[in-house]
C-alpha positions in Angstrom: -43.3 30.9 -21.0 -40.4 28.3 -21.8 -38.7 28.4 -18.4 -42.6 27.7 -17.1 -42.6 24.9 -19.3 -39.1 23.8 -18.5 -39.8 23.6 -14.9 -43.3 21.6 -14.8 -40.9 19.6 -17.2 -38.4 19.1 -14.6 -40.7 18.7 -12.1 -42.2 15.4 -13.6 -39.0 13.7 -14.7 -37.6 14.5 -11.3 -40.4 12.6 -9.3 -40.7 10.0 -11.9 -36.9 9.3 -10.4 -37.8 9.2 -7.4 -40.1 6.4 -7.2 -38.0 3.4 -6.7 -35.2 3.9 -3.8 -32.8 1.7 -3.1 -30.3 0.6 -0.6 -27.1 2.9 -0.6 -23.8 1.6 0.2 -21.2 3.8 1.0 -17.4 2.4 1.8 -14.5 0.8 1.3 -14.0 -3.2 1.3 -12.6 -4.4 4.4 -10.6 -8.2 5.6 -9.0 -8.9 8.6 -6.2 -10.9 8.3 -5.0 -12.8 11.0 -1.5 -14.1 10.6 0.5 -16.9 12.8 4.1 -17.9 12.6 7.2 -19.0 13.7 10.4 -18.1 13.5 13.5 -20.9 13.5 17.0 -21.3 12.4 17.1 -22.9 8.9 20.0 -25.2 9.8 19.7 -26.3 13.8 15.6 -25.8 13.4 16.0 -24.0 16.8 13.3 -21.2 17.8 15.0 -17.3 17.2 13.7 -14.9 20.1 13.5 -10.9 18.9 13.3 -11.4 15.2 11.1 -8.4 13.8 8.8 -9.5 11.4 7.2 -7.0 9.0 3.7 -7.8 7.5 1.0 -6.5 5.1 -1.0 -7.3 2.3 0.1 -6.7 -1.3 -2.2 -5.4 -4.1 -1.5 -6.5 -7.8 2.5 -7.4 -6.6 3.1 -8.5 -10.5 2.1 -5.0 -12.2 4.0 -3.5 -9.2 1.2 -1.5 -8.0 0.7 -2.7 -4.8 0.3 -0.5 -1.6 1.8 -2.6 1.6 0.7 -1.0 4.9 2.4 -3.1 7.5 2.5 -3.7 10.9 6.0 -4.8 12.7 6.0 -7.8 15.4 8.5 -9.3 17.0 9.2 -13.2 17.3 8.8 -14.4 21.4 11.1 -16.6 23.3 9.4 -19.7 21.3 10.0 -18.2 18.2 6.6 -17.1 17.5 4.4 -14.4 16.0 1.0 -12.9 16.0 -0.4 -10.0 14.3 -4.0 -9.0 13.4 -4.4 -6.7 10.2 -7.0 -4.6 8.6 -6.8 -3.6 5.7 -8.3 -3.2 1.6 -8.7 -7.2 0.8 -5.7 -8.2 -1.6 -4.1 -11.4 -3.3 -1.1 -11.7 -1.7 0.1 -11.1 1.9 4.2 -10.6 2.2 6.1 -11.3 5.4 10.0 -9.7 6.0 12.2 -10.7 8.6 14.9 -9.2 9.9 17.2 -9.6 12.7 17.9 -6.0 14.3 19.5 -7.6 17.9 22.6 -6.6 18.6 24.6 -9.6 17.3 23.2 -9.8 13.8 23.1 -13.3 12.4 20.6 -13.4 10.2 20.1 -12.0 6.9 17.3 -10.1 5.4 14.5 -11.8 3.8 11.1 -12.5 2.9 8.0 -14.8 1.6 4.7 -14.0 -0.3 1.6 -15.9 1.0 -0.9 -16.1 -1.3 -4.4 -16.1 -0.6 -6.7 -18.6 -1.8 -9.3 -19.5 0.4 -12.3 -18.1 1.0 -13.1 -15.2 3.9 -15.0 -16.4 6.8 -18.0 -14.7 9.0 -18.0 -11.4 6.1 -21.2 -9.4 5.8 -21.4 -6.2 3.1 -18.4 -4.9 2.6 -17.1 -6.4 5.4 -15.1 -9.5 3.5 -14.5 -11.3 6.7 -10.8 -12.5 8.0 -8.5 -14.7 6.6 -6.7 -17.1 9.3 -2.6 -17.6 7.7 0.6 -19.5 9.2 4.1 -19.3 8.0 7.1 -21.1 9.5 10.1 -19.2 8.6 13.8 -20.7 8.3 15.9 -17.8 8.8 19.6 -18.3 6.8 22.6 -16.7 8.0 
């Protein structure tokens, strides 16, 4: 008799849920970032041609728990970049350089970008993409 009971029970409060349905969203945020540069000798201001440039977003850099999944370029004969990147959105966006040619001049470094603006053309949990430049003055 009380598993009877229990069920008709059941059976109310389950349809009673029911009633009202909703949208589901399923996923993960999402940006683009789409990231424009160029690459020049600190001193003569002269284009550098083959510098790789390593680039990602950063996620909470202060608390160092960040996750950086980046994507390597290399600077052209003007001394420019381009690179497109997906990826979770984040607050700050770090670009390395380093010169890997042959004749190493340059040393090691690297700048944070931080993002401030607002996405453009986001829907759901699509944020949109962010547009960024950086001119970088590589030091010997």
């Amino acid at each position: 008799m009380f598993n009877q009971l229990l069920i008709g029970l059941l059976a109310l409060l389950g349809f009673a849920g029911c009633e009202e349905t909703g949208a589901d969203e399923y996923g993960t945020p999402l940006a683009e970032y789409r990231v424009k540069g160029k690459v020049i000798d600190a001193e003569t201001k002269q284009p550098i041609t083959g510098m790789q440039v390593v680039s990602g977003v950063l996620f909470d850099p202060a608390d160092r728990l960040y996750q950086f999944q980046a994507d390597t370029v290399y600077s052209d004969g003007k001394g420019e970049f381009e690179v497109v990147h997906q990826g979770f959105p984040g607050k700050v966006y770090r670009v390395i350089w380093e010169d890997i040619r042959e004749a190493t001049e340059y040393r090691k470094d690297s700048t944070d970008l931080v993002i401030t603006g607002k996405y453009t053309d986001g829907t759901g949990w699509y944020k949109g993409y962010m547009a960024l430049e950086v001119e970088i003055e590589a030091k010997k």
